[in-house]
KEMARDREN-602248 format. One line per field, with one value per residue (C-alpha): residue in one letter; x, z, y. Coordinates in Angstrom, 1 decimal, m for minus. Each point is the difference from the previous one (the first is absolute). Example, Ala and Ser with C-alpha at 12.3 -4.5 7.8 and 13.67 -1.06 7.14 Angstrom:
// residues 2
residu = a / s
px = 12.3 / 1.4
pz = 7.8 / m0.7
py = m4.5 / 3.4
END
This chain:
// residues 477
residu = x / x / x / x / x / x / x / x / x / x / x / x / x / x / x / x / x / x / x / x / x / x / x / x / x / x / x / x / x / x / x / x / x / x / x / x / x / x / x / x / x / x / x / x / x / x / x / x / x / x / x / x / x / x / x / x / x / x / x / x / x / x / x / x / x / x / x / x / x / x / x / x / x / x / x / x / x / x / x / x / x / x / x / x / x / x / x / x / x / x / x / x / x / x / x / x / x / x / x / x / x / x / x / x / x / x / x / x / x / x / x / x / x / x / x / x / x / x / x / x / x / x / x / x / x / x / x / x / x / x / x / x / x / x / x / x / x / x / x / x / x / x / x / x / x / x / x / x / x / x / x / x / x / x / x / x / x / x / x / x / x / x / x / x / x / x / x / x / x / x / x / x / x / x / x / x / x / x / x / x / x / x / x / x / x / x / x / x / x / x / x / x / x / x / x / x / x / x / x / x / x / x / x / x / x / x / x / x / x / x / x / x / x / x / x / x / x / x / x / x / x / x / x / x / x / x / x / x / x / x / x / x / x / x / x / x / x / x / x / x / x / x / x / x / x / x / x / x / x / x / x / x / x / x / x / x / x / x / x / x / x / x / x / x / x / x / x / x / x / x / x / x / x / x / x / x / x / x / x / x / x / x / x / x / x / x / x / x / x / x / x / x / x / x / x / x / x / x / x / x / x / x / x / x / x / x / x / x / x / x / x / x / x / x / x / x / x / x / x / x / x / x / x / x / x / x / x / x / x / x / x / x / x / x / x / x / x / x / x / x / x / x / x / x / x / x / x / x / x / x / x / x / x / x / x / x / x / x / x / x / x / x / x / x / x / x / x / x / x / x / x / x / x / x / x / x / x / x / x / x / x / x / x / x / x / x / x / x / x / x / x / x / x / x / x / x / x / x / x / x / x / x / x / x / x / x / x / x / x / x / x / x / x / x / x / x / x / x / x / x / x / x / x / x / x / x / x / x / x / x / x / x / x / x / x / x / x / x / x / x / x / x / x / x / x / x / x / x / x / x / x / x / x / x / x / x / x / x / x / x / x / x / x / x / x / x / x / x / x / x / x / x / x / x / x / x / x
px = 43.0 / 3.1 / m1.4 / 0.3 / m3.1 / m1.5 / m0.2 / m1.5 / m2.5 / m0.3 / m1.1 / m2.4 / m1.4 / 0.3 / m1.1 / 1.9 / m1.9 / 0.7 / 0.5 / m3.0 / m0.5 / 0.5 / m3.3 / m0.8 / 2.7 / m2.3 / m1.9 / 2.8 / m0.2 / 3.3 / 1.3 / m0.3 / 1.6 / 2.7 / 0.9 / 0.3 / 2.1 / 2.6 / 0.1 / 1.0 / m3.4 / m1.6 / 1.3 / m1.0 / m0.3 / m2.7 / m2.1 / 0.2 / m1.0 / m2.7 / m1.6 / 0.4 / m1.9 / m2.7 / m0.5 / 0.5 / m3.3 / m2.4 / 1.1 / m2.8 / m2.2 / 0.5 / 2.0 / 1.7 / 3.1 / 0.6 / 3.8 / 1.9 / 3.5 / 0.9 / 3.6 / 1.0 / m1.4 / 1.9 / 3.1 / 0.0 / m0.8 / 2.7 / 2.7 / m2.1 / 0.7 / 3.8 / 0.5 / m1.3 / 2.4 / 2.6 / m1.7 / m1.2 / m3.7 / m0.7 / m3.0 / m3.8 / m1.4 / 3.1 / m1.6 / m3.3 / m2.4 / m2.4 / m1.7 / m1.0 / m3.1 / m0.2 / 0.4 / 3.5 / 2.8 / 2.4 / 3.2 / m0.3 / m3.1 / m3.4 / m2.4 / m3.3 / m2.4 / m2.2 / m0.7 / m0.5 / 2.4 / 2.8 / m0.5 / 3.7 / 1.8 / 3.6 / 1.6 / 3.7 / 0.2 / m1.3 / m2.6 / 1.8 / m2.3 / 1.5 / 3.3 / m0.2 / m1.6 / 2.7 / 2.9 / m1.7 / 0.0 / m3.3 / m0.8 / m2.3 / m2.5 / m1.8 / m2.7 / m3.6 / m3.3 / m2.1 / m2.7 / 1.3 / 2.1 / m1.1 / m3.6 / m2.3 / m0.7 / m0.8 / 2.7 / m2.2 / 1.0 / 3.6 / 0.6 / 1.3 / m3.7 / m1.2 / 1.8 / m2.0 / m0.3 / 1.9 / m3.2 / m2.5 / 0.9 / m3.4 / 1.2 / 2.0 / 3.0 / m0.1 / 2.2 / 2.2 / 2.4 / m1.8 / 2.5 / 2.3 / m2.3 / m1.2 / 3.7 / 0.9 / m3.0 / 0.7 / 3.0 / 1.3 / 2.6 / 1.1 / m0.8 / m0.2 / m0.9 / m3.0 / m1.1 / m2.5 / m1.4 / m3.4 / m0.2 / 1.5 / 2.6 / m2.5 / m3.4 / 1.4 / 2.1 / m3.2 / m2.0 / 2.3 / 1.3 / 3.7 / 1.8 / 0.0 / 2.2 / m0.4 / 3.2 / m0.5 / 0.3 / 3.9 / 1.0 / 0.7 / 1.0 / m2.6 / 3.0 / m0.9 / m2.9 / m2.4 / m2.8 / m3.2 / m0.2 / 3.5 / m1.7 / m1.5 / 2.3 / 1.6 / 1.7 / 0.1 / 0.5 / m2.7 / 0.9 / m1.9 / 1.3 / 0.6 / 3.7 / 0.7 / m1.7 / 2.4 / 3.4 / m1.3 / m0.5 / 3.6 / 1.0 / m1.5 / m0.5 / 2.0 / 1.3 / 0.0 / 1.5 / m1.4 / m3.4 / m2.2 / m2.1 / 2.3 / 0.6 / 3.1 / m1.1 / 1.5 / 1.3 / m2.7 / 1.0 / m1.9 / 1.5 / m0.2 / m4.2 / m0.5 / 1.7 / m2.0 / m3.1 / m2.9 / m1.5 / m0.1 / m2.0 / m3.1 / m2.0 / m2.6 / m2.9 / m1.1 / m3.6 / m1.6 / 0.0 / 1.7 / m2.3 / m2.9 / m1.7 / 2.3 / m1.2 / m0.8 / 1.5 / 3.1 / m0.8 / 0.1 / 3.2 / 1.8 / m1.8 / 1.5 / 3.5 / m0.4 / m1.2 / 3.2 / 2.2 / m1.3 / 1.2 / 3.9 / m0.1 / m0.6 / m3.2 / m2.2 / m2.1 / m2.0 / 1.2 / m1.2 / 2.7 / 0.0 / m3.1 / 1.6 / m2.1 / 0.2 / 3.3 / 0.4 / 3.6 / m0.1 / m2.0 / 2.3 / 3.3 / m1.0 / m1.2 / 3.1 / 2.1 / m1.8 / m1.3 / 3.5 / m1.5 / m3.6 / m0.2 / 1.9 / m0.8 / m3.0 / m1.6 / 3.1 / m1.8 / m2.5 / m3.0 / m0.5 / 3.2 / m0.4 / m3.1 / 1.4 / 3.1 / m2.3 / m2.0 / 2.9 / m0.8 / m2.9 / 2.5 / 0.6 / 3.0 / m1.6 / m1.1 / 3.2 / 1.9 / m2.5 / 0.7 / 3.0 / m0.1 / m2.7 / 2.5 / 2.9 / m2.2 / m1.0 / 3.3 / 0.5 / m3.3 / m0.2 / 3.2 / m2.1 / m1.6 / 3.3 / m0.1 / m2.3 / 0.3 / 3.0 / m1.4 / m3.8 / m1.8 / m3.0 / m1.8 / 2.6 / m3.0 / m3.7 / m1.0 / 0.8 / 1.3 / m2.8 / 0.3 / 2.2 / m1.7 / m2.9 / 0.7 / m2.5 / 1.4 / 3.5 / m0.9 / 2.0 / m0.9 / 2.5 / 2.8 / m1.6 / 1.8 / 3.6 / m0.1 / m0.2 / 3.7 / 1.6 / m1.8 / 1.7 / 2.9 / 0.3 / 1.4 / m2.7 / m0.8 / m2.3 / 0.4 / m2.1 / m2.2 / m2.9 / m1.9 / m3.6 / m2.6 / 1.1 / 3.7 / 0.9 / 2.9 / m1.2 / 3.4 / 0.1 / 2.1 / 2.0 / 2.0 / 2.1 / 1.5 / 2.4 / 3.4 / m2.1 / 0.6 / 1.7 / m3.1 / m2.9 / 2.3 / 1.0 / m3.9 / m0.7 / 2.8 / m1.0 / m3.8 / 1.6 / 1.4 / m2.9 / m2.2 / 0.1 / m1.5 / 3.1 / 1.1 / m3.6 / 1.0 / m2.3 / m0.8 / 0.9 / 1.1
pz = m98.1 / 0.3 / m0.2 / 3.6 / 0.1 / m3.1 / 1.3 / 2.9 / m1.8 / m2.4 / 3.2 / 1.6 / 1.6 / 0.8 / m3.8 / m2.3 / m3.0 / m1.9 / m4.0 / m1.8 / m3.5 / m2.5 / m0.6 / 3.4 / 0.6 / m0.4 / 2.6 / 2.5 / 2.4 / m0.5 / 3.2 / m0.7 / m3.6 / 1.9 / 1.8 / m2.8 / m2.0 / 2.9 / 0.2 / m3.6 / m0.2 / m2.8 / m2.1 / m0.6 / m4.2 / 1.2 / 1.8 / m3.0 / m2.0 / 1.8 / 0.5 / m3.9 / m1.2 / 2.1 / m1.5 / m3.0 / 0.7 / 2.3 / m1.2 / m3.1 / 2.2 / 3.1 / m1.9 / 2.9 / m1.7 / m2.7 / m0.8 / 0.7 / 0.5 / m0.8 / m1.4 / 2.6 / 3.0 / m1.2 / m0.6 / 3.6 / 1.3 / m1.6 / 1.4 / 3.8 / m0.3 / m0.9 / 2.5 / 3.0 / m1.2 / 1.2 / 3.2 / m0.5 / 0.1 / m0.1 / 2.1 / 1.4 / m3.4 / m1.7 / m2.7 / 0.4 / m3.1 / 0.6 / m1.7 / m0.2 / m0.1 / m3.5 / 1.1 / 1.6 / m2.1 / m1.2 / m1.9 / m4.0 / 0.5 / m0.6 / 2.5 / m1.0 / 3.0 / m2.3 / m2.0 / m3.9 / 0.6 / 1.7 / m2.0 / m1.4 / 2.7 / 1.0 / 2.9 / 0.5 / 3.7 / 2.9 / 2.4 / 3.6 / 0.7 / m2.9 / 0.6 / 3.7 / m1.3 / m2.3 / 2.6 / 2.2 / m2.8 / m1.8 / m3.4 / m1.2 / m2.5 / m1.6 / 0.5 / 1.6 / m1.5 / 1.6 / m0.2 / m1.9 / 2.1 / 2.7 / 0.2 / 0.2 / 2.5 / m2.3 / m2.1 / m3.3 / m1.2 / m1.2 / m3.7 / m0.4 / 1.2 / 3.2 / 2.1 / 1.7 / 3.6 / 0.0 / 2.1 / m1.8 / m3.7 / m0.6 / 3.0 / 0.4 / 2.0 / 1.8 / m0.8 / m0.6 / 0.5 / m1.5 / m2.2 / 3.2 / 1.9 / m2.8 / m0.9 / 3.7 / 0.6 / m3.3 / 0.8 / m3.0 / 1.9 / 3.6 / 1.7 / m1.9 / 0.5 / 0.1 / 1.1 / 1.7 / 0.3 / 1.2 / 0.4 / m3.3 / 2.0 / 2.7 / m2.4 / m2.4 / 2.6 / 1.8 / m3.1 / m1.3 / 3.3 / 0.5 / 2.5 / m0.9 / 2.2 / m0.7 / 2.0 / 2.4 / m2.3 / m0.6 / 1.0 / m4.2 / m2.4 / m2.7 / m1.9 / m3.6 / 0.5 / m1.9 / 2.5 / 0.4 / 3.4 / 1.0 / 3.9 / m0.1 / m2.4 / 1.6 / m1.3 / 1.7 / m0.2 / m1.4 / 1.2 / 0.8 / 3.8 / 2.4 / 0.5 / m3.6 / 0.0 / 2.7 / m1.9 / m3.1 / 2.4 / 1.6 / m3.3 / m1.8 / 3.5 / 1.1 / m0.1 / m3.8 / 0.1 / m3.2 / 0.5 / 1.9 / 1.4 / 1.1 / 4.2 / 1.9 / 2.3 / 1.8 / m2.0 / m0.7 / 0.9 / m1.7 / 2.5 / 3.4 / m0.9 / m0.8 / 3.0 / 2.6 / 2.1 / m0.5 / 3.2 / 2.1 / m3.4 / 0.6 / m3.2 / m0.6 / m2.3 / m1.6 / m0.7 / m0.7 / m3.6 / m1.4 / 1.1 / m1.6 / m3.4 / 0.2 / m1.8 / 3.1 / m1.1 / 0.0 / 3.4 / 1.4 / m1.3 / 1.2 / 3.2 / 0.1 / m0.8 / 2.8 / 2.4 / m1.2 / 0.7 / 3.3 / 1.2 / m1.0 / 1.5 / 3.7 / m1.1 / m2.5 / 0.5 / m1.9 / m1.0 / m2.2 / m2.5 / m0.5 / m2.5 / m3.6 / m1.7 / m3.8 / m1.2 / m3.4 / m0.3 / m2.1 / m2.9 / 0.5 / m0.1 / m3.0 / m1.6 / 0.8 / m1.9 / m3.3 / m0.8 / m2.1 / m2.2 / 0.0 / m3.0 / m2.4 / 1.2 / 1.2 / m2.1 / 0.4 / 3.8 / 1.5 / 0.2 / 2.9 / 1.4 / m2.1 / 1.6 / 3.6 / m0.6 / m1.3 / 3.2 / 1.6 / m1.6 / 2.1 / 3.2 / 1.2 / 1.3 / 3.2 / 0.2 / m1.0 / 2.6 / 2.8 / m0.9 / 0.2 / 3.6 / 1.1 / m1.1 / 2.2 / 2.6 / m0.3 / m0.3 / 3.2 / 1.8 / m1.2 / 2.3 / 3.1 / m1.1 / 0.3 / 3.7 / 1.1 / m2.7 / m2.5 / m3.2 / m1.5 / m1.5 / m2.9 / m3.0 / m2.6 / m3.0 / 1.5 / m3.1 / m2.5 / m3.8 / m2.6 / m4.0 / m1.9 / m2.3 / 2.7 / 2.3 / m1.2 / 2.3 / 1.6 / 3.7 / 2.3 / 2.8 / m1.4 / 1.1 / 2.9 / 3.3 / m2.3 / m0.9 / 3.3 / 1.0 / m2.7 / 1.3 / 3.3 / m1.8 / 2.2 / m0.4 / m1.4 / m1.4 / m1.4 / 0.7 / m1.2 / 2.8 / m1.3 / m3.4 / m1.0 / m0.7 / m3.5 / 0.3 / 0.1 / 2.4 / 2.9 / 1.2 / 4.0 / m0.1 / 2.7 / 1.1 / 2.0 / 1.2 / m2.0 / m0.9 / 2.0 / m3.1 / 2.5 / 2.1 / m2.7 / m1.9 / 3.3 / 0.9 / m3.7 / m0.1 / 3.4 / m1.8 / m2.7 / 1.8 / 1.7 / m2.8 / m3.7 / m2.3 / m1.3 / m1.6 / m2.1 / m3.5 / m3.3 / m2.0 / m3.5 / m3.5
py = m99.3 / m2.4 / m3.5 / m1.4 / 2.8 / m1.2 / m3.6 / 1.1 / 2.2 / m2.9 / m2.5 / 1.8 / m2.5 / m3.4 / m1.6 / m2.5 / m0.3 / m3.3 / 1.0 / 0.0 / m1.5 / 2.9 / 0.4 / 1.1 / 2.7 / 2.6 / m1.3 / 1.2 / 2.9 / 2.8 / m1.4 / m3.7 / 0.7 / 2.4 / m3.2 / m2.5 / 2.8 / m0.2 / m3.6 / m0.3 / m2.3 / 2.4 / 2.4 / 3.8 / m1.0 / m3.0 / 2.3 / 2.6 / m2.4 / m1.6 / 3.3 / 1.1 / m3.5 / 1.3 / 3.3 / m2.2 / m2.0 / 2.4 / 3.6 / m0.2 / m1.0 / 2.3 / 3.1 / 0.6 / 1.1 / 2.7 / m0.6 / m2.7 / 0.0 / m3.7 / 0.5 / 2.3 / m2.0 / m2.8 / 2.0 / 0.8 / m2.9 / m1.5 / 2.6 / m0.2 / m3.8 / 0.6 / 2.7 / m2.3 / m2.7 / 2.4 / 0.5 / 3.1 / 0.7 / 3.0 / 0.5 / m1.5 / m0.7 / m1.5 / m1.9 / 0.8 / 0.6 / 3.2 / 2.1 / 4.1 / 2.0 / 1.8 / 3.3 / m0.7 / 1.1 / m2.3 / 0.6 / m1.0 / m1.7 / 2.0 / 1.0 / 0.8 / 0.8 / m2.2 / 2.9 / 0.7 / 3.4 / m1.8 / m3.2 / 0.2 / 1.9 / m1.2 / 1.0 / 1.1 / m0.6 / m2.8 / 1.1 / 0.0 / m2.9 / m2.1 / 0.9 / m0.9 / m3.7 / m0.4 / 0.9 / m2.9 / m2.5 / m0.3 / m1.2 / 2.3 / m1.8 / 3.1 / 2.9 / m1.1 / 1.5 / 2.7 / 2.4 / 2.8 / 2.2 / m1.8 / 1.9 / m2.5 / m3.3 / m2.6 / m1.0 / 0.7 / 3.6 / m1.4 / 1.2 / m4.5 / m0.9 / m0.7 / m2.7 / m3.2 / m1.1 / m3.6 / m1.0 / 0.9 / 1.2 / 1.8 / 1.8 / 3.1 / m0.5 / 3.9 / 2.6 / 2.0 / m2.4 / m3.2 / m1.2 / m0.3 / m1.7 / m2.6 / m0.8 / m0.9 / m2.1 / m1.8 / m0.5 / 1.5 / 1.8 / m0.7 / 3.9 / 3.6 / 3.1 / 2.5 / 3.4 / 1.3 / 3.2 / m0.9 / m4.1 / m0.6 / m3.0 / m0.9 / m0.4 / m2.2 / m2.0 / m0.7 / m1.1 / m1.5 / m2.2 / 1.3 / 2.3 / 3.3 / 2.6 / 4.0 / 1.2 / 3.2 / 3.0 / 1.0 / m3.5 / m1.0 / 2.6 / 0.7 / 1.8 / m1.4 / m0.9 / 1.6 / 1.4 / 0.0 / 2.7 / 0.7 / 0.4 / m3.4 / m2.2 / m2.8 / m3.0 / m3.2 / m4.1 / m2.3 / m3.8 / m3.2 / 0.1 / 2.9 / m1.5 / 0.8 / 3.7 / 0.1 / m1.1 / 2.4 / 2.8 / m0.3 / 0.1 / 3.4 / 2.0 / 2.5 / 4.0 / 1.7 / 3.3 / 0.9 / m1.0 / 3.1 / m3.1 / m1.7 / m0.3 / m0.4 / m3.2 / m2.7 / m3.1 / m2.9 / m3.3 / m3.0 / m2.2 / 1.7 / 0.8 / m3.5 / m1.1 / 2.1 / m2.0 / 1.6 / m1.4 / 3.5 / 1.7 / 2.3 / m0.3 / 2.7 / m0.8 / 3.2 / m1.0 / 3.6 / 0.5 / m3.2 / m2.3 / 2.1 / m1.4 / m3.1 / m3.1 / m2.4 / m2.8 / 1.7 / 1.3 / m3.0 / m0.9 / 2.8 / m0.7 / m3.2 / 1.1 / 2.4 / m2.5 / m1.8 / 2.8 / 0.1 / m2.9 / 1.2 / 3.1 / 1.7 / 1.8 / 1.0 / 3.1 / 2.4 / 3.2 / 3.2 / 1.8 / 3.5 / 0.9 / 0.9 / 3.4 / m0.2 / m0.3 / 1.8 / m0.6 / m2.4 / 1.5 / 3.6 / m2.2 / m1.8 / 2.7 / 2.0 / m3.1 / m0.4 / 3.3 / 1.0 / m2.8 / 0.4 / 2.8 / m2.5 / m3.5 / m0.3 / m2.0 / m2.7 / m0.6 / m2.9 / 2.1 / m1.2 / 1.1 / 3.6 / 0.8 / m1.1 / 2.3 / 3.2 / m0.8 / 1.8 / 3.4 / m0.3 / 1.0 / 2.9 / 1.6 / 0.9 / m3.4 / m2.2 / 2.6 / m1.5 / m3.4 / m0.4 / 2.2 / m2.4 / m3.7 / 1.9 / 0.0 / m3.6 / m1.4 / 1.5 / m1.0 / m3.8 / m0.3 / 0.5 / m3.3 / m1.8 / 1.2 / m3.1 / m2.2 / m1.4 / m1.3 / 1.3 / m3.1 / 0.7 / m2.1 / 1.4 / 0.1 / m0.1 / m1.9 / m2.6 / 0.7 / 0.7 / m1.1 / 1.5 / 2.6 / m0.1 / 3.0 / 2.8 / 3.0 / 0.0 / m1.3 / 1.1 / m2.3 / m1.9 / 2.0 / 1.7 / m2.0 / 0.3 / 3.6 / 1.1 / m0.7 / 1.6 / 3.0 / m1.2 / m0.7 / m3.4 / m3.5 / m2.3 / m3.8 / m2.2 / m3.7 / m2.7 / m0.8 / m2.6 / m0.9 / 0.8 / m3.0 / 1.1 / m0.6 / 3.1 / 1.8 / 2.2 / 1.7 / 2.2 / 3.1 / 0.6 / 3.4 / 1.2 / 3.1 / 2.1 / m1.7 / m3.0 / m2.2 / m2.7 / m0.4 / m0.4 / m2.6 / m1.5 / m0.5 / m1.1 / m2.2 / m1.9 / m0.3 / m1.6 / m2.5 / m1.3 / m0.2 / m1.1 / 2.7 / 1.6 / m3.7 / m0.5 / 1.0 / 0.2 / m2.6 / 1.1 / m1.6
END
């Protein structure tokens, strides 16, 4: 990107930001620090630095982060600084501080999955992912905690102890990707990544009031990543507006050869999705199934937001998605990835997440076979849905968070309206939407069709705008 295009990207929009005090630049979204970058009005090292007293003060409390990288974020934000002194910036996220999932590799610094058995694993080689961050200018601030190899949905099966929901910290934040989510809505990083194999972006994006984006399947490499189900994995932005899921996107999508995920598909632009009107949008409400069981104080808010949506877009209408058998794919896959190490190290696993991986000796061949016929054929049918309508509206979690240490079975309600489109292998979100009468975030996922990623942030972006809920933040230390 030469940097008459990285200006533009930087704009975006029509916003000048005055400076804020110093204590307040984490407080910025990507684009608005973007924009002070270029203007010379902030440098990369402040943000760093903002970001790294932060972790500083809240990580012991939240233990959202397993390893920090304080030396090395500063090192590059150093160089990032000097390099756009020379005009020459080197991509969207020039200078901007983020942060990685746990179970994305990165080169000389160890990635655990949150696990006992990797505990002191080192790398020789970037995920695609953090190479494709790097090449567009982030600071990368360290490695987020989990659940262990990311098999569980509440943030609490981490071998570094469970992380806390900045709302609420008797609360779990949702999983897998909690430590993600908890850093972004603390602000102890400005956007980072997650993955999601089953709601593990969207879950804890919704409890935990950010925007969390799981990319159509083959959109982002998962090459380094280490997986959970190779057919469902997906890695995606975690922001605290749509806007920025978009700049993050723009930055890690796109074709890798030497992933057997990844898809050949046209380039996403951050700039021309946010710039589309969303005014001629159909919005179907799949109500069958996701609106089952849900707490109704939470109905109502997504009711609301709905109701809200309505008056942005040409229509909103009912619709019913293609009815999902049980998918055993997940269990087989996992199974599949850890049984080389299940004779040795066994007892080095959660038990949680050892009796949720043995689970998968409980598929057959027959069975996984079917399966995976069966999510073909949905990824072709839930097309025929995009026929009459452009974006699919649902609550993203039908309930609230419970205490931490509380849950007595794994619920699966909790992931039950995410899972389904990474069966579809869709585009889908969760954006904050509203608060319970407790204070705590209720978040609407949207989706869209496949490589539709334009559309859902578009409508989510345009949501944002007219109303407030993305800019509450918790009240902490």
């Amino acid at each position: 990107m030469d940097r008459r295009a990285f200006l533009g990207a930087a704009a975006g929009s029509a916003f000048s930001p005055d400076p804020p005090a110093p204590d307040d630049l984490t407080a910025l979204s990507v684009r608005e620090a973007v924009l002070l970058l270029q203007r010379r009005r902030v440098p990369a090292l402040d943000l760093t630095q903002a970001c790294l007293r932060r972790i500083e003060k809240l990580n012991p409390v939240l233990n959202a982060f397993i390893t920090v990288t304080a030396e090395q974020a500063l090192e590059q934000a150093r160089q990032l600084d000097a390099e756009l002194r020379r005009g020459r910036p080197r991509g969207p996220l020039h200078g901007i501080p983020v942060a990685l999932k746990d179970l994305i590799d990165t080169a000389g610094v160890r990635t655990t999955a949150a696990s006992a058995l990797l505990a002191d694993r080192v790398p020789a080689e970037d995920a695609e992912v953090v190479r494709r961050l790097k090449a567009a200018g982030a600071v990368l601030l360290g490695k987020l905690n989990m659940d262990e190899f990311a098999y569980n949905f509440t943030s609490e099966t981490s071998h570094f102890g469970p992380v806390k929901n900045p709302w609420k910290l008797d609360r779990m934040p949702g999983g897998s990707s909690g430590g993600s989510a908890v850093a972004v809505a603390a602000r102890l990083c400005f956007a980072a990544l997650g993955s999601d194999t089953g709601g593990s972006i969207r879950l804890p994006a919704a409890l935990c009031g950010i925007v969390g984006l799981k990319p159509t399947y083959g959109l982002v490499s998962t090459r380094g990543v280490l997986p959970l189900a190779w057919s469902m994995d997906h890695v995606g932005p975690m922001c605290r507006t749509a806007a920025d899921a978009a700049v993050v996107l723009d930055a890690i999508a796109g074709y890798d050869p030497q992933d057997l995920s990844s898809i050949q598909a046209p380039r996403f632009d951050h700039s021309a999705a946010l710039g589309q009107s969303v005014r001629g949008f159909r919005v179907g409400v799949a109500r069958a199934g996701f609106f089952d069981r849900i707490d109704p104080e939470i109905g109502a808010i997504v009711g609301s937001a709905i109701r809200e949506i309505g008056k942005l877009v040409r229509e909103v209408r009912d619709v019913t998605l293609p009815e999902i058998p049980p998918m055993p794919v997940i269990r087989a896959e996992a199974l599949a990835y850890h049984q080389p190490r299940l004779a040795e190290s066994a007892s080095r696993y959660h038990p949680h997440t050892l009796h949720e991986i043995r689970e998968g000796e409980k598929v057959s061949l027959v069975a996984y076979a079917v399966a995976l016929r069966h999510m073909l054929r949905l990824r072709r049918e839930i097309a025929r849905v995009f026929e009459h309508v452009d974006v699919i509206a649902t609550p993203a979690c039908p309930l609230p968070p419970f205490a931490l240490g509380s849950v007595r079975t794994p619920d699966l309600i909790y992931l039950r309206n995410a899972m389904p489109f990474n069966v579809y292998g869709i585009p889908a979100a969760s954006i904050p939407c509203g608060f319970t009468r407790e204070g705590l975030p209720v978040g609407l996922q949207l989706a869209g069709p496949r490589f539709g990623e334009g559309r859902l942030l578009a409508l989510a972006h345009t949501f944002q705008q007219v109303t407030g809920w993305h800019k509450r933040a918790p009240t902490l230390l």
